[in-house]
C-alpha positions in Angstrom: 13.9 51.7 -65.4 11.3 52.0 -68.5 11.0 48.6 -70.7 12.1 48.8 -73.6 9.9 46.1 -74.4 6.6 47.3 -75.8 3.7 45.8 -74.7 1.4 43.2 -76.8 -1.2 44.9 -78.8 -3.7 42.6 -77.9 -2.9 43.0 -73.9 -1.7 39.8 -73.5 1.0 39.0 -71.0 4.6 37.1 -72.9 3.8 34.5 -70.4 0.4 33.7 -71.9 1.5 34.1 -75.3 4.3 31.9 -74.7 2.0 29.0 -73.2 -0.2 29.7 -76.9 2.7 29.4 -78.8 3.9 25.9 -77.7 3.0 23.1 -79.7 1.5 20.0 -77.8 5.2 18.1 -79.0 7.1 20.8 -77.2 4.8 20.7 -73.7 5.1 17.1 -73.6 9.2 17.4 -74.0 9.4 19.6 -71.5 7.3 18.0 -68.6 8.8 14.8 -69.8 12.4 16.6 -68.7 11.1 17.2 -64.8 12.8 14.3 -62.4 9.1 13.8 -61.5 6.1 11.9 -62.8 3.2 13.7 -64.2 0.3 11.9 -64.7 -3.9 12.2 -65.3 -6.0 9.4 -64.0 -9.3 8.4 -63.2 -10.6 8.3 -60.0 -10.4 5.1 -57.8 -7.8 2.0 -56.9 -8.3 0.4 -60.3 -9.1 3.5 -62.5 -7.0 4.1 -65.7 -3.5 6.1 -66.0 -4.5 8.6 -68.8 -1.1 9.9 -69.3 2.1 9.4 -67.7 5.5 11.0 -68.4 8.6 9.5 -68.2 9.6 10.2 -65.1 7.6 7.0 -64.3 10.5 5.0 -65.5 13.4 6.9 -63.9 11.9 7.1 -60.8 9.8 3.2 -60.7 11.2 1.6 -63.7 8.6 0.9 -65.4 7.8 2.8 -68.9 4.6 5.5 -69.4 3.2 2.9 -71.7 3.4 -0.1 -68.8 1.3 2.6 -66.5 -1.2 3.2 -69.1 -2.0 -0.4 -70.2 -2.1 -1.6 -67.0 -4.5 0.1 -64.3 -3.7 -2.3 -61.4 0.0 -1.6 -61.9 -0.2 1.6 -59.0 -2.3 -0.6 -56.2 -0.1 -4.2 -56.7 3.2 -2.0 -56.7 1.8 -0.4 -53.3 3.9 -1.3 -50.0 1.2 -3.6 -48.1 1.5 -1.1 -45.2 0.1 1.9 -46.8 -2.1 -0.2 -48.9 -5.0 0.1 -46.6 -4.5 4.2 -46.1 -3.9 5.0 -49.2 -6.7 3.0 -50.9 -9.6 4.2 -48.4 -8.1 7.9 -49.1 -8.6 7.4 -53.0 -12.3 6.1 -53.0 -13.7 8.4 -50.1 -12.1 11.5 -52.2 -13.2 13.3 -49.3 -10.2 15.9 -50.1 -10.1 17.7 -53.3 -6.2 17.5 -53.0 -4.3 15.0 -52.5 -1.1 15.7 -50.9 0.7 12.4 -49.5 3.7 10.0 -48.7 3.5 6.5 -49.4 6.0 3.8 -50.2 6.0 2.0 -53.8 8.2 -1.1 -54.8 10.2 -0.3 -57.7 10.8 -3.0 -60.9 13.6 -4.3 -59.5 12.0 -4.6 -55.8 13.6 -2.1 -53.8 11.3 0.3 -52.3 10.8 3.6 -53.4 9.4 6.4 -51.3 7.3 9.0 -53.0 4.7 12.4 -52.3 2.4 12.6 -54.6 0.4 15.6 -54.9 -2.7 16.0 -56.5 -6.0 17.9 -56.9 -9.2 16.8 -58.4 -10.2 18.0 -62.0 -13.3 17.9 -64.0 -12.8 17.0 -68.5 -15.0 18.6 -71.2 -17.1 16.2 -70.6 -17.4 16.6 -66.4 -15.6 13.6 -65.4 -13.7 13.6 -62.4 -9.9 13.3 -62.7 -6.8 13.3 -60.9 -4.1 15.9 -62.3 -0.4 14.8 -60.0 3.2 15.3 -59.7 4.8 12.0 -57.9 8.4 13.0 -56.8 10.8 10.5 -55.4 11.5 11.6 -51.5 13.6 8.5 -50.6 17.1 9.9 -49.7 14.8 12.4 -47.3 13.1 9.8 -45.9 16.2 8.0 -45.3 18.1 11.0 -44.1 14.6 11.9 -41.6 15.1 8.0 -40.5 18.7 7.7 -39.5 18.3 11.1 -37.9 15.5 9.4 -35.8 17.7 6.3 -35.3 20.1 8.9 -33.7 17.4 10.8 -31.8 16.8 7.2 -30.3 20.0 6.7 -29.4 20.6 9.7 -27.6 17.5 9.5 -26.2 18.4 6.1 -24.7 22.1 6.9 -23.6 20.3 9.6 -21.5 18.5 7.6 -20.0 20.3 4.3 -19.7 24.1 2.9 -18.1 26.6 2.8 -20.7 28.5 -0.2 -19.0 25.4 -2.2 -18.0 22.8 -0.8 -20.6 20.2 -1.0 -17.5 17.9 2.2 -16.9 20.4 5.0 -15.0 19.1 7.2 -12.1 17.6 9.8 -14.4 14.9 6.7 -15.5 14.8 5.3 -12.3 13.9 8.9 -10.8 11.7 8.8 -13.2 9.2 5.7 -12.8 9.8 6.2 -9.3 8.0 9.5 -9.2 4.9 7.9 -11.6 4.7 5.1 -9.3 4.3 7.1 -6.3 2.0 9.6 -7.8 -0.7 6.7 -8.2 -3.2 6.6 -5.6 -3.2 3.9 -3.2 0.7 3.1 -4.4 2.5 0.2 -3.1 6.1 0.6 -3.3 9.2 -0.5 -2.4 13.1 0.8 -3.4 15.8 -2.0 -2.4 19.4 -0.2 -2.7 22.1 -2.4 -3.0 25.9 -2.2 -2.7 28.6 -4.9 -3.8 30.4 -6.4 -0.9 34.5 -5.0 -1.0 33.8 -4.2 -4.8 37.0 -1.7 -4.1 39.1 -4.8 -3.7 38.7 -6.0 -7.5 39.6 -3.0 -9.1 42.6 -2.2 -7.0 43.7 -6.2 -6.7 42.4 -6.8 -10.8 41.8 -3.7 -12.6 39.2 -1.3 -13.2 38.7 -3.5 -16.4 37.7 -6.6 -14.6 35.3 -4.4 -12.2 33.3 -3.2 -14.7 33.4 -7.1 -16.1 32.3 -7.7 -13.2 29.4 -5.0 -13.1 28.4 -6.3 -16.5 28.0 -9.8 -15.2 26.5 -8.6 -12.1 23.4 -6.6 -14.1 21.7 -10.0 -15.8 21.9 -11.8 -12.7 20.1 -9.4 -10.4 17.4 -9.3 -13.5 16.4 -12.6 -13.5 15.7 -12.1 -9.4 13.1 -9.8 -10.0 9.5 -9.6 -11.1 8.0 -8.7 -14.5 7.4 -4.9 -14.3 10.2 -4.5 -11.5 13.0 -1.8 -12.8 16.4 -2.1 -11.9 18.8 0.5 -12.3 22.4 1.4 -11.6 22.7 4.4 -9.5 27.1 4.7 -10.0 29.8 2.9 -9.2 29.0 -0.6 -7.8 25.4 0.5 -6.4 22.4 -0.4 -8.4 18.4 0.0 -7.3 15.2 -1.3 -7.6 11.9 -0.7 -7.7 8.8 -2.9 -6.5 5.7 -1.6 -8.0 2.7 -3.0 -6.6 4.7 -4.8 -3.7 1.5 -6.2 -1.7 2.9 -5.9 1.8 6.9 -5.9 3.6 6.8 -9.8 3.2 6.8 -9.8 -0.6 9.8 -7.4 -0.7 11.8 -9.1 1.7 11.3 -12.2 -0.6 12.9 -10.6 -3.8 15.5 -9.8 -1.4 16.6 -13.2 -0.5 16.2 -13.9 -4.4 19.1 -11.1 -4.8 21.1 -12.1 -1.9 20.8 -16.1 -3.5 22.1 -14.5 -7.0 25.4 -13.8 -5.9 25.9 -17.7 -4.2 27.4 -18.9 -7.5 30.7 -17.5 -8.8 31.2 -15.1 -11.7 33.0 -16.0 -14.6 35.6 -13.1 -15.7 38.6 -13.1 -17.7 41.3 -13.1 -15.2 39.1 -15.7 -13.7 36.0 -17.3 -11.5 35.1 -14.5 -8.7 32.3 -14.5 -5.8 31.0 -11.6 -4.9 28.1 -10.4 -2.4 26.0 -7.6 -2.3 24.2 -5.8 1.0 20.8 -4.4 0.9 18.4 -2.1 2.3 14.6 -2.2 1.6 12.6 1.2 2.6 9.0 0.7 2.1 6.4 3.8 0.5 4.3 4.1 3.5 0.2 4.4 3.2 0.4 8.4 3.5 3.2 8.5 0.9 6.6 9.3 0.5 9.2 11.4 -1.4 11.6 9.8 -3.8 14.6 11.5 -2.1 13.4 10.0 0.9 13.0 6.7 0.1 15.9 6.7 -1.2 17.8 7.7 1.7 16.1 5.6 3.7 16.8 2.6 1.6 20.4 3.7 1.4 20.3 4.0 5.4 19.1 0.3 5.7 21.9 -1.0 2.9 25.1 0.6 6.0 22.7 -1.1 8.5 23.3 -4.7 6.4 26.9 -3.8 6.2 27.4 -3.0 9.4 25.5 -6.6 10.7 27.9 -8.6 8.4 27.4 -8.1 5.0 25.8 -10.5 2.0 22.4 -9.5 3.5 19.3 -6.9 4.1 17.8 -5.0 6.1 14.3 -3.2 6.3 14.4 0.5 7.2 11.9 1.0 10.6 11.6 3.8 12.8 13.9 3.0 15.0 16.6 3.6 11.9 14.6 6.6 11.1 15.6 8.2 14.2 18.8 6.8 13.8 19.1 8.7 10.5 17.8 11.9 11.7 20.2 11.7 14.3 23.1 10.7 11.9 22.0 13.8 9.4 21.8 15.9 12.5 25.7 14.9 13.2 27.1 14.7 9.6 25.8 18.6 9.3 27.4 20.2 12.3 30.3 18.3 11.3 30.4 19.9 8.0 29.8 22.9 9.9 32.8 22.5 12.0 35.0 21.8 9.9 33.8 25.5 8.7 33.9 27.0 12.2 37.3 25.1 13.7 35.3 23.6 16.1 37.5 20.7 16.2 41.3 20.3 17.7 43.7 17.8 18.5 44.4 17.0 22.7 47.7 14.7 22.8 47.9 11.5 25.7 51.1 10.4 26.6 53.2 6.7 26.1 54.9 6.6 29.0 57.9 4.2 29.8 57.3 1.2 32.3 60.3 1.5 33.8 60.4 5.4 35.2 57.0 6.9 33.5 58.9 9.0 31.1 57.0 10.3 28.4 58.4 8.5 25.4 55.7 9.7 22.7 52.3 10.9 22.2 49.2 9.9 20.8 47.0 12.7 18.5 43.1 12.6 19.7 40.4 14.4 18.4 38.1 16.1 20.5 35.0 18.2 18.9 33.8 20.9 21.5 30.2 21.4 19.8 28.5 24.8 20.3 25.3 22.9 22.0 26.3 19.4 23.2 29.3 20.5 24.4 32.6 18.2 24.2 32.6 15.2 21.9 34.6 12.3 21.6 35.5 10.4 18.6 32.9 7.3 19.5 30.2 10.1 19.2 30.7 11.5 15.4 33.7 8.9 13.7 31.3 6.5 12.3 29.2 9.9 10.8 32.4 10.7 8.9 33.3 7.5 8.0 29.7 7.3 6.4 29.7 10.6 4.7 32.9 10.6 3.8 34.1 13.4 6.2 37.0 11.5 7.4 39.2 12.1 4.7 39.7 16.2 5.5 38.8 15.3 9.5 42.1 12.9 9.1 44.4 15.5 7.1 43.7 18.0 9.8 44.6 15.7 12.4 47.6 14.5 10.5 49.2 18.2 10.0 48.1 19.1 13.6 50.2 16.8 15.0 53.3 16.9 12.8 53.2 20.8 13.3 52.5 20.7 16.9 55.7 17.8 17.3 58.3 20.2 14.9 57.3 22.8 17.8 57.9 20.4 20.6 61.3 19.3 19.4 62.2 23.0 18.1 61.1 24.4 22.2 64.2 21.0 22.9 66.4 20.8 19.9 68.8 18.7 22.3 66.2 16.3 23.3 65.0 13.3 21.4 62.0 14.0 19.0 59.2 13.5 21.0 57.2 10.4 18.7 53.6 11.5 17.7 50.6 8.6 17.0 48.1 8.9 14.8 45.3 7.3 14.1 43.7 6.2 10.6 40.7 4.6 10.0 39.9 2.0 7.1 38.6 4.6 4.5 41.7 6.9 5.0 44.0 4.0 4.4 42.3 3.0 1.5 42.8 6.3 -0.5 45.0 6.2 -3.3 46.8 9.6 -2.0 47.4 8.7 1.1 51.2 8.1 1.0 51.6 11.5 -1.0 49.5 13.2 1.9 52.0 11.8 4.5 54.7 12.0 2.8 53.7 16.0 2.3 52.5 16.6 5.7 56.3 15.3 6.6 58.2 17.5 4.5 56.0 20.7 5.7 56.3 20.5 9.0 59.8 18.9 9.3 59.2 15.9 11.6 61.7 12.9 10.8 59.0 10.2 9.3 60.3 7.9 12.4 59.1 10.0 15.1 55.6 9.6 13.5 53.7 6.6 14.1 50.5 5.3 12.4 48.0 3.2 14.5 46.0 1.4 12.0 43.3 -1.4 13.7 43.0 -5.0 12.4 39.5 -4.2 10.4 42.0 -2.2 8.1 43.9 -5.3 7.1 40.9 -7.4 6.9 39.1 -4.3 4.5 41.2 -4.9 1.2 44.3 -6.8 2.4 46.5 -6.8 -0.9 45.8 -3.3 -0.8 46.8 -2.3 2.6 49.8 -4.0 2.5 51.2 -2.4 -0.3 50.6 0.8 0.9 52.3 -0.4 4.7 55.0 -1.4 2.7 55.5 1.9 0.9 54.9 4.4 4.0 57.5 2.2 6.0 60.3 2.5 3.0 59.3 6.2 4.2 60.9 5.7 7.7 57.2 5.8 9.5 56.5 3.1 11.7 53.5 1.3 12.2 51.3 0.3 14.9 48.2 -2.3 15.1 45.5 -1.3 17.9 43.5 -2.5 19.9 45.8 -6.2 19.5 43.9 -9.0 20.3 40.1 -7.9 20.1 39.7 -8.7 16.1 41.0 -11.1 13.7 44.3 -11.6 15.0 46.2 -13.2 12.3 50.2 -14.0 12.9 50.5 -13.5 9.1 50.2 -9.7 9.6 52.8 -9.4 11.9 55.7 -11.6 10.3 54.4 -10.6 6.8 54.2 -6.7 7.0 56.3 -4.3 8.8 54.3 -3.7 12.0 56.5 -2.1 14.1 54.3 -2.6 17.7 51.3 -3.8 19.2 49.1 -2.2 21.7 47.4 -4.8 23.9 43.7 -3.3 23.9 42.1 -1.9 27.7 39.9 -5.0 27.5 42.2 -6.7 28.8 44.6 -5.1 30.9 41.4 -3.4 32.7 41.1 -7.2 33.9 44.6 -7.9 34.6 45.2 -9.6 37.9 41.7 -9.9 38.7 40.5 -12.1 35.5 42.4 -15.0 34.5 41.8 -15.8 30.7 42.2 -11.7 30.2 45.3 -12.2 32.2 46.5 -15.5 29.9 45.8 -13.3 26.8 47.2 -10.3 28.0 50.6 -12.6 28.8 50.5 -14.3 25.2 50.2 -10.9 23.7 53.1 -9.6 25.6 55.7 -12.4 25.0 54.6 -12.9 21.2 55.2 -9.5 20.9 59.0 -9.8 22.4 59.6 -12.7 20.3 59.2 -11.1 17.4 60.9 -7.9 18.2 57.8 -5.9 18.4 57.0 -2.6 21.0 54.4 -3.3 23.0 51.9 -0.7 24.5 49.6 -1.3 27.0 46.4 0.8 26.6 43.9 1.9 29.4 46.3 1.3 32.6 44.6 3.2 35.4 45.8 1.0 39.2 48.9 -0.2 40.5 47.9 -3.5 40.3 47.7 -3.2 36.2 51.2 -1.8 36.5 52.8 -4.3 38.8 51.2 -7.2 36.6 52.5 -5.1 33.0 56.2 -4.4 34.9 56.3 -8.3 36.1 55.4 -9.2 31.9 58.5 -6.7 31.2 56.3 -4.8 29.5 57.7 -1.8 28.1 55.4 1.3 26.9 52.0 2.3 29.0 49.0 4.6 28.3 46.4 5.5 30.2 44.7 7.5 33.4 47.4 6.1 35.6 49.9 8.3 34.1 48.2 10.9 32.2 45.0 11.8 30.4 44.7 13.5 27.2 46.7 17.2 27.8 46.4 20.2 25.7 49.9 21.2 23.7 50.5 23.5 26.6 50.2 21.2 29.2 52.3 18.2 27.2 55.0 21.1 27.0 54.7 21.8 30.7 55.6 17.9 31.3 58.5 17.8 29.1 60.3 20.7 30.3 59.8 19.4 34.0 61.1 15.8 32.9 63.9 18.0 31.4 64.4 20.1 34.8 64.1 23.1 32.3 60.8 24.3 34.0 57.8 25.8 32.0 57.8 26.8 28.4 58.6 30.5 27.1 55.3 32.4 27.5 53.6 32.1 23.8 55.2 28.7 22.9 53.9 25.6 23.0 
């Protein structure tokens, strides 16, 4: 749209006529309304302030008059820590603008951070000035600062434990991969685990464990070497790295310093606790190594400590290498047949002493392996244990053999329930679920909870004892009944049996293999028996396979036998086959077992 605006006769924009127009009063009045300062100067630290607006005063606190009188006010109100920048940048004037942020202390001291920009000017007369606007940029600078602060933080809790503020495994991955990738690099990763840590946060609370972790951190610190890192992997494991470890020697040293931390007690609020830590040292070897597999290996050594006794360490070699491989080897076709079915459940038979009738049953797993053919349990348990497989290895057991004993007892509703044993190890009676997973298994397949019968070994009790108990305690207000195995070959403590609701012992194939022909197996196997009648308890005798071992078992009175002698481990089928014959009812209905 046309202006209806005619243009200046003389060609001159409003803008410049404007400027023209403006007496020197008015210019200053204006500039002197900007929340800047405005300024001419001379060139150099000490050169005069020609003009200053007010802004100086808002902004510094000190008045355009102050600035102008004194030329040292600018360099003495300098922050000493940009003094020396900022001063070498004036005299070189190597830059024909001037476009900086420095700090300068205000009147009443606080610090002030400003950008001044500025561009150099020649006078009428050809002098060299400086023509600037300072602005006050101190809430950005603040705002920039505490958004670093925050980037720092983050950038640390990435990186570092929350509980134990030491480095985490992202860091440790971290320096471990630099350290490695050094030529020539002597290294050493030393995992370590704390001893039964599981027992303080069931027996105290998950409060005092991490008390506990917290305590644990400085302590393994001051063990260590300047330039060592130490870092907390999860949990209660934590591992370090030796850079620059000269030989297997120097390692093993800084191991005994760990193991030597824990000797004294830790003080926590519910009270003075000692704990112990197993370790396992792999070493970088001269051709070099992979994180991961250091790692591992490290992490195989620290189960080789545990397994030898605890509170100690172990060095990974190549005869655990091979044990490893071997281990791996297992742990994945046992991933894989839990995938493929590959495992199933065979049953062996309690007999009675008296007439060898089958009064129960014990669950066994076999493996049948697509290469290596059948497997027992000593060939893959302590793999699942390790890796954790038990846990769904033991539920499948469990609900075989409380489906397959409904079937038994629906084939001979008349009969008594047929009692069926299973076995649990120390990790599956530690989980927290493992009364709702019985207690389910019960109510699907219909079994009364006393025709099942848990075996549990003397290792359990000694794992977390507290623990255990409580959870005996609450499986036998269940109605199942409890067995300890292998009686006699572990720490055999009298405490369990008048303490807990053990229902029976089984005297372990040690010694009954010997009875008769050994006399201290005979002795034990005697004391075993009649403690076990004194106290009301069942007794089963494992691994009877001659008619000497029954004689000697029948002469003890002796009730309940298992082994060879009687039967070996039978398929459903054939356990079916037995029980009809006892029955005089012949073989099973074709299709049900």
């Amino acid at each position: 749209m046309p202006s209806s605006t005619p243009p200046p006769p003389d060609g001159r924009s409003l803008a410049a006529r404007a400027r023209e127009d403006l007496s020197e009063p008015e210019v200053r009045t204006l500039l002197d309304q900007l929340p800047a300062i405005l300024y001419i100067s001379e060139v150099g630290v000490e050169g005069r302030w020609l003009y200053v607006s007010t802004g100086a005063e808002a902004i510094l606190g000190f008045s355009p008059a102050e600035w102008v009188d004194d030329p040292g006010l600018w360099a003495r109100q300098m922050h000493p820590d940009d003094r020396a920048r900022m001063f070498a940048r004036e005299e070189s004037l190597a830059e024909p603008t001037m476009p900086d942020e420095y700090r300068l202390r205000h009147r009443d001291g606080q610090t002030v951070w400003v950008r001044d920009e500025a561009a150099l000017a020649t006078d009428a007369e050809g002098r060299l000035r400086w023509h600037g606007v300072i602005s006050d940029v101190t809430d950005r600078k603040l705002a920039e600062a505490e958004l670093e602060r925050r980037a720092d933080v983050i950038r640390y809790q990435a990186v570092h434990d929350p509980l134990t503020s030491l480095p985490n495994r992202a860091l440790f991955q971290d320096r471990l991969v630099q350290a490695l990738a050094r030529p020539g690099a002597q290294i050493a990763v030393v995992l370590l685990d704390i001893d039964n840590f599981k027992l303080v946060n069931d027996s105290l609370g998950h409060s005092a464990g991490d008390e506990l972790l917290m305590k644990i951190a400085p302590r393994l610190q001051t063990a260590l070497r300047p330039g060592d890192t130490i870092a907390r992997l999860g949990g209660d494991e934590f591992v370090v790295l030796l850079d620059r470890i000269p030989d297997e020697r120097s390692a093993a040293r800084v191991a005994e310093r760990i193991v030597a931390a824990f000797e004294a007690p830790f003080e926590l609020s519910a009270g003075e606790h000692f704990a112990k830590a197993s370790l396992g040292i792999a070493i970088a070897g001269a051709e070099g190594s992979e994180p991961a597999s250091l790692i591992r290996d490290a992490d195989a050594a620290m189960y080789q400590a545990k397994a030898r006794g605890r509170a100690r360490f172990e060095i990974f070699d190549r005869a655990m290498r091979a044990r490893t491989v071997e281990r791996l080897s297992v742990e994945n076709d046992l991933r894989r047949a839990l995938m493929r079915q590959e495992l199933h459940v065979v049953y062996q038979p309690i007999v009675s002493l008296r007439d060898s009738s089958i009064v129960s049953v014990e669950a066994l797993l076999r493996w049948e392996h697509p290469t290596r053919g059948l497997l027992l349990p000593a060939d893959f348990i302590a793999v699942a244990e390790e890796s954790g497989l038990i846990e769904p290895i033991g539920r499948f057991v469990l609900d075989s053999a409380c489906a397959q004993a409904a079937r038994w007892h629906a084939l001979r509703p008349d009969a008594r329930p047929l009692g069926i044993a299973v076995n649990l190890s120390v990790r599956q009676f530690t989980q927290r679920a493992l009364e709702a997973t019985v207690a389910n298994t019960l109510a699907e397949s219909g079994v009364e909870p006393s025709s099942l019968c848990l075996e549990i070994t003397e290792s359990v009790l000694l794992e977390e004892p507290q623990g255990v108990a409580d959870t005996i305690r609450r499986l036998s207000r269940l109605g199942v009944r409890f067995v300890l195995d292998d009686f006699g070959t572990g720490y055999s403590s009298l405490a369990y049996l008048s303490g807990l609701p053990i229902d029976g012992l089984k005297v372990d194939q040690s010694f009954v293999r010997s009875l008769g022909t050994d006399e201290r197996s005979t002795a034990i196997t005697t004391a075993i028996v009649r403690m076990a009648q004194a106290l009301s308890l069942e007794v089963i005798a494992e691994g009877v396979e001659a008619e000497h071992q029954l004689r000697a078992l029948r002469a003890l009175r002796c009730e309940l036998g298992q082994g060879f002698l009687f039967h070996e481990a039978l398929t459903a089928e054939a356990v079916v086959e037995l029980l009809l014959a006892e029955d005089g009812g012949g073989g099973a209905p074709h299709g049900e077992t």
